[in-house]
LUMDOKOL-263031 format. One record per residue (C-alpha): x, y, z; residue in one letter; residue number from 0. Coordinates in Angstrom, 3 decimals, decimal comma. Example, Ala and Ser with C-alpha at 12.3 -4.5 7.8 and 13.67 -1.06 7.14 Angstrom:
+----------+----------+----------+----+-----+
|       c1 |       c2 |       c3 | aa |   i |
+----------+----------+----------+----+-----+
|   12,300 |   -4,500 |    7,800 |  A |   0 |
|   13,670 |   -1,060 |    7,140 |  S |   1 |
+----------+----------+----------+----+-----+
end
This chain:
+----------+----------+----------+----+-----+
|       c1 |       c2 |       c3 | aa |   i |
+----------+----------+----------+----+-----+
|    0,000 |    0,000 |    0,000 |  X |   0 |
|    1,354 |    3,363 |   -0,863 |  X |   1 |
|    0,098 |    6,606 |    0,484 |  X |   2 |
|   -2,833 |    7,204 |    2,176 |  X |   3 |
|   -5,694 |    9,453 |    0,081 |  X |   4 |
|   -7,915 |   11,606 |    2,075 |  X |   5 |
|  -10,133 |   13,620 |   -0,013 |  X |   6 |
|  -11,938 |   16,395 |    1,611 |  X |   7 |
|  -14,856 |   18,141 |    0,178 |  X |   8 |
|  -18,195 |   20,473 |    0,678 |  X |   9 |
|  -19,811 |   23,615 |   -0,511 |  X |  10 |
|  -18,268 |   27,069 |   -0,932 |  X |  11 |
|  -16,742 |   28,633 |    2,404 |  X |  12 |
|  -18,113 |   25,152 |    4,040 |  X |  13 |
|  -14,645 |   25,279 |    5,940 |  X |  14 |
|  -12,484 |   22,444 |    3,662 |  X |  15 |
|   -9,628 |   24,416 |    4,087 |  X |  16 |
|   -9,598 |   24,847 |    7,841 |  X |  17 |
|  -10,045 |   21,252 |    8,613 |  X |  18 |
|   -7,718 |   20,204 |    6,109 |  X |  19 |
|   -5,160 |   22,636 |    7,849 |  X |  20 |
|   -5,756 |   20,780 |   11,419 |  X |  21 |
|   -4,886 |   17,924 |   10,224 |  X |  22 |
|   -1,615 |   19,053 |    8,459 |  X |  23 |
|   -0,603 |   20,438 |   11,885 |  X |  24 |
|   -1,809 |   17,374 |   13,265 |  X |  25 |
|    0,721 |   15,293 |   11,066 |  X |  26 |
|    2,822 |   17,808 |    9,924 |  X |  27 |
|    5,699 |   16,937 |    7,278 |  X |  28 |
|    3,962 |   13,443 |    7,069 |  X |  29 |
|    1,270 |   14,752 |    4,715 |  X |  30 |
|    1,057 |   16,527 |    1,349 |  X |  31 |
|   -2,031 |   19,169 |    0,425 |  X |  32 |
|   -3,491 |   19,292 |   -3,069 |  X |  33 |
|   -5,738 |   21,515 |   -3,900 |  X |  34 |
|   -8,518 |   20,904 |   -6,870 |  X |  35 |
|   -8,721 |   24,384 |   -7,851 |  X |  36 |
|   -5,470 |   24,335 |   -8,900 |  X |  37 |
|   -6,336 |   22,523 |  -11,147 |  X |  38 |
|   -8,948 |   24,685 |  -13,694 |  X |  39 |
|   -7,995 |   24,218 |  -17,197 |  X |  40 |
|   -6,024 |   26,585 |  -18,495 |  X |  41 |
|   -7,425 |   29,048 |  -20,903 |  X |  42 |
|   -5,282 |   31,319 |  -22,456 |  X |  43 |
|   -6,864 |   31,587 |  -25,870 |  X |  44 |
|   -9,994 |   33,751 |  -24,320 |  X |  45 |
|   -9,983 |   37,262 |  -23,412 |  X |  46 |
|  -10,031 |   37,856 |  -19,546 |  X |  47 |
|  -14,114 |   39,149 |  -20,221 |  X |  48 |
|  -14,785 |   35,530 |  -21,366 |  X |  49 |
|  -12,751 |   33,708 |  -18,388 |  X |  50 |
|  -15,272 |   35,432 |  -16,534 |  X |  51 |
|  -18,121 |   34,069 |  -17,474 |  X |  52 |
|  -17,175 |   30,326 |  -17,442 |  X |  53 |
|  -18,649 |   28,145 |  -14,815 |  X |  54 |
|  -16,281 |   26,790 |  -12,606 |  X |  55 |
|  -18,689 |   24,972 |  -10,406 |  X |  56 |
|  -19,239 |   22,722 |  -13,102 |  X |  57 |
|  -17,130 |   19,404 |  -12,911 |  X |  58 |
|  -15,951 |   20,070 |  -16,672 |  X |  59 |
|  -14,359 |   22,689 |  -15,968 |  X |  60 |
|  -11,324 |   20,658 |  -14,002 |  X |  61 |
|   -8,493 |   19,020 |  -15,831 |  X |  62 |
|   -8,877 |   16,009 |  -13,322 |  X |  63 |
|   -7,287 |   13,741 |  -15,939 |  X |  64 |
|   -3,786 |   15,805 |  -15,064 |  X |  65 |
|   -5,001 |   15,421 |  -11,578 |  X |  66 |
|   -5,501 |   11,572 |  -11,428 |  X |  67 |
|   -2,012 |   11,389 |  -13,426 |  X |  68 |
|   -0,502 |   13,214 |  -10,705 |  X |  69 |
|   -1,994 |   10,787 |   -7,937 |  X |  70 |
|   -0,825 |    7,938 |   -9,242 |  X |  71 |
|    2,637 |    9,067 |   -9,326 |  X |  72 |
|    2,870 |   10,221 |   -5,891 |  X |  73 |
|    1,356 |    7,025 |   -4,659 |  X |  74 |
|    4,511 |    5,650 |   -6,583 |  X |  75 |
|    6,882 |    8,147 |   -4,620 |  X |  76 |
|    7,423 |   10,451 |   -7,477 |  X |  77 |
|    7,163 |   13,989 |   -7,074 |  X |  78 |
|    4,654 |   16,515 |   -9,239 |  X |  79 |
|    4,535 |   19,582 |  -10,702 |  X |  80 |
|    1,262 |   20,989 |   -9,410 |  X |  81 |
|   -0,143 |   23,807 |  -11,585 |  X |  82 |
|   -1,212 |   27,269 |   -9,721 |  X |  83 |
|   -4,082 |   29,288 |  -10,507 |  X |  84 |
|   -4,732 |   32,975 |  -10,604 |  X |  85 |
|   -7,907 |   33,813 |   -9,039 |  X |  86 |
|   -7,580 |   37,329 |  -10,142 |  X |  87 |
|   -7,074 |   36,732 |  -13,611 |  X |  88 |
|   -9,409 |   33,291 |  -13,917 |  X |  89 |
|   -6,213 |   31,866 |  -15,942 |  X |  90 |
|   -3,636 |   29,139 |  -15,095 |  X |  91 |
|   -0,593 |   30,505 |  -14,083 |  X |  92 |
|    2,833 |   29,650 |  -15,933 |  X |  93 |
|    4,042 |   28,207 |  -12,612 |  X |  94 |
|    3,878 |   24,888 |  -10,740 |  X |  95 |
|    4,172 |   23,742 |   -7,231 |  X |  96 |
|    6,222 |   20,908 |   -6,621 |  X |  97 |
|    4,298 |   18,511 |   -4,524 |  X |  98 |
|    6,309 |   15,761 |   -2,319 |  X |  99 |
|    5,101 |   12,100 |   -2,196 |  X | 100 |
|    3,966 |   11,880 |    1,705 |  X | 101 |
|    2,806 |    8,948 |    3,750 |  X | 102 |
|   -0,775 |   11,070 |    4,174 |  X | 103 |
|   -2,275 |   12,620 |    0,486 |  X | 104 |
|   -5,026 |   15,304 |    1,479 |  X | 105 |
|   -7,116 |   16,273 |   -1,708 |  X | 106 |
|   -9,400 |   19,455 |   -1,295 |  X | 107 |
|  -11,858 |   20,808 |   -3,152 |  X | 108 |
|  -15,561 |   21,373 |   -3,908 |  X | 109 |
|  -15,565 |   18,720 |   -5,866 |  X | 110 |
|  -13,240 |   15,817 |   -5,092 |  X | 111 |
|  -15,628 |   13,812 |   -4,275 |  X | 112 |
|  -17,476 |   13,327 |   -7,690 |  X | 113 |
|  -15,217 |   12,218 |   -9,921 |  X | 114 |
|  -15,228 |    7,996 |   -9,024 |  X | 115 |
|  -11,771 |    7,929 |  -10,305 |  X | 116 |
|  -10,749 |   10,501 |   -7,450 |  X | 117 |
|  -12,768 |    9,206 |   -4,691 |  X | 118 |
|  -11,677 |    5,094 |   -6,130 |  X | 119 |
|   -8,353 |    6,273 |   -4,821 |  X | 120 |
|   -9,209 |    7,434 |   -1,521 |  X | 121 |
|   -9,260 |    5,900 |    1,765 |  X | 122 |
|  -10,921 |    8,249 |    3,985 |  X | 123 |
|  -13,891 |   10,808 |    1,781 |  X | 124 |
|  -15,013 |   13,672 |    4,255 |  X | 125 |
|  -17,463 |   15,913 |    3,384 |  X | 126 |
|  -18,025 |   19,176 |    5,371 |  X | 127 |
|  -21,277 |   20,316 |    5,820 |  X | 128 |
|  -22,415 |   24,289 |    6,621 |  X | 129 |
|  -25,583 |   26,139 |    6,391 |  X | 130 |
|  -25,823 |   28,100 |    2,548 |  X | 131 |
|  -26,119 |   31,193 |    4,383 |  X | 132 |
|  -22,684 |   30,822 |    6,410 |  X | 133 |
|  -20,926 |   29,455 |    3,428 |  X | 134 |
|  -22,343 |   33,063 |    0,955 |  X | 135 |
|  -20,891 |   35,080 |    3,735 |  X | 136 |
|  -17,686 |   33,132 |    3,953 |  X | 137 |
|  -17,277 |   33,500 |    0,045 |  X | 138 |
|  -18,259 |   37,085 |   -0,121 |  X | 139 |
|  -15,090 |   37,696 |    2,903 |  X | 140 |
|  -12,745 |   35,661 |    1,197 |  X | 141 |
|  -13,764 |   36,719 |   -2,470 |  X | 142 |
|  -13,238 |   40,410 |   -1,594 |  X | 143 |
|  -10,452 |   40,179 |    0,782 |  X | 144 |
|   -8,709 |   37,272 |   -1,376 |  X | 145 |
|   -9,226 |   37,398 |   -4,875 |  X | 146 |
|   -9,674 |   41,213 |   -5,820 |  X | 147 |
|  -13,301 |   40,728 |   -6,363 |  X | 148 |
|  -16,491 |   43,003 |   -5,852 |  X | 149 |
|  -19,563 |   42,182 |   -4,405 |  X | 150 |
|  -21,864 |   42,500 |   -7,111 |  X | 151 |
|  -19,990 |   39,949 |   -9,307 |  X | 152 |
|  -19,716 |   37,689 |   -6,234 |  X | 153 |
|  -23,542 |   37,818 |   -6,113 |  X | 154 |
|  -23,843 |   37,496 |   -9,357 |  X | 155 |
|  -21,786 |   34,468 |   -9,821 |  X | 156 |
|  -22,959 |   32,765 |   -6,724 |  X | 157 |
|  -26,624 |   32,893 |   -8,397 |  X | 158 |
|  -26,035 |   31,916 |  -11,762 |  X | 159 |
|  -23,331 |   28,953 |  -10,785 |  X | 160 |
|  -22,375 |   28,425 |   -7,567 |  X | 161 |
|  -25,835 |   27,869 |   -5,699 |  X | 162 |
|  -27,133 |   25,659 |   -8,738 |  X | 163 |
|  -24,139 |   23,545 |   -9,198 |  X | 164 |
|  -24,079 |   23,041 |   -5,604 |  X | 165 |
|  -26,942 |   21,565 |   -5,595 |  X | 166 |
|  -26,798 |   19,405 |   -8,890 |  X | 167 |
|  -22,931 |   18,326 |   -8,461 |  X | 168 |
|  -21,817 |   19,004 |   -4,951 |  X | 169 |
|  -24,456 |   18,135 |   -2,249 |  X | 170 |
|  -25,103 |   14,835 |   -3,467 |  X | 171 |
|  -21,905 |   13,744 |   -3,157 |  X | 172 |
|  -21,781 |   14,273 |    0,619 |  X | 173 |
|  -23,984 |   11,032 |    0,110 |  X | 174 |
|  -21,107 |    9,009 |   -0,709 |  X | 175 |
|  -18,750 |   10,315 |    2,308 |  X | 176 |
|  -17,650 |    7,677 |    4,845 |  X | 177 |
|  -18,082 |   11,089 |    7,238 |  X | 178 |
|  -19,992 |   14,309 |    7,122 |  X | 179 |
|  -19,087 |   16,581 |    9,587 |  X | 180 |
|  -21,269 |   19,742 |   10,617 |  X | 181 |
|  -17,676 |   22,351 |   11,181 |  X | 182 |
|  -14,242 |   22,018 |   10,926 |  X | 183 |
|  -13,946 |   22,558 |   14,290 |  X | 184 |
|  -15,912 |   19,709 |   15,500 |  X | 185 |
|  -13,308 |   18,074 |   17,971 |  X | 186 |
|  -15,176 |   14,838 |   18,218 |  X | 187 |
|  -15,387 |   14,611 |   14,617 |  X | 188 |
|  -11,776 |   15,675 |   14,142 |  X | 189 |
|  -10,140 |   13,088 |   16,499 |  X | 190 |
|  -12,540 |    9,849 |   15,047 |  X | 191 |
|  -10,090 |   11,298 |   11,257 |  X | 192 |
|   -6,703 |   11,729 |   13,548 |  X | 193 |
|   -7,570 |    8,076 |   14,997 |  X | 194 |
|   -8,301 |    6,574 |   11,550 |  X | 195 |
|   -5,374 |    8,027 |    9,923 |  X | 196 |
|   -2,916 |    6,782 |   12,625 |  X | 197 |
|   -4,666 |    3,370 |   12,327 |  X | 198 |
|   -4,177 |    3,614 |    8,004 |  X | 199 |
|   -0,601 |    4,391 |    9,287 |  X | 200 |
|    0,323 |    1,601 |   11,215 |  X | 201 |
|   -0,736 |   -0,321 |    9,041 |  X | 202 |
|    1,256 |    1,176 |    5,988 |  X | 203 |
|    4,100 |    0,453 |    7,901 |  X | 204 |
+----------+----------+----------+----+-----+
end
């Protein structure tokens, strides 16, 4: 068995991020982040004015082939060249982020769990669960504080993609989580992961 694959997903400002960064701290140097937005297709032949209007809640709009490539290797102890994406822009950046082969693989993302050849891979699928209301304000925070944006075209996109996708692509994959937790800072929830992980480890070993 090579690394373990934790894949960690849920709405919009649901709080993936947070509880993926407990359990880095948790674990520290013995696990390796990827995250699925990095991984938007590039799309350099369209004006900035038409990036903007692509909907990137939609699972097509991932180059998850690159990203089940990339899986496979570091489950093989290679190292990857992780792409980077621009936020502000909507574009692929020209640079990469070399990601380290680790005994603990965390994949995060709205969507991680849809694809079945992502979630075939992974031992432990965690969805995180919030109410729509926290996870519009959490976007609108992060979206204007983060990525440039205003709040108009936060509303606007969160209305015309975000809220539908989430409920035609995202949501119903919390169905097929071995755990849905209500907050990332749900201790009891966080120490039955830390447990399992350190039981996935032992056994590795």
């Amino acid at each position: 068995m090579g690394s373990i694959i934790i894949g960690i997903a849920g709405g919009t400002g649901s709080g993936k991020s947070t509880f993926t960064n407990r359990i880095k701290e948790e674990f520290g140097d013995r696990v390796s982040v990827i995250y699925y937005d990095n991984y938007y297709k590039a799309h350099d032949d369209m004006s900035f004015e038409e990036r903007k209007l692509i909907n990137y809640d939609h699972p097509d709009s991932f180059e998850t082939d690159l990203l089940v490539e990339h899986l496979h290797k570091l489950k093989e102890g290679i190292p990857v060249q992780c792409p980077v994406y621009d936020y502000s822009v909507h574009n692929r950046t020209d640079r990469t982020i070399e990601i380290k082969p680790a005994e603990v693989i965390i994949i995060e993302g709205i969507l991680v769990l849809y694809d079945k050849r992502l979630s075939d891979m992974m031992d432990i699928k965690i969805f995180v669960d919030a109410d729509a209301d926290e996870r519009i304000l959490r976007r609108v925070i992060r979206d204007v504080k983060e990525r440039g944006r205003d709040v108009e075209g936060i509303a606007r996109q969160y209305l015309t993609t975000v809220k539908p996708m989430h409920y035609a692509f995202v949501e119903p994959t919390k169905y097929t989580a071995d755990l849905v937790i209500n907050s990332a800072y749900n201790n009891v929830a966080f120490d039955v992961i830390r447990v399992k992980i350190e039981t996935l480890l032992r056994h590795v070993h």
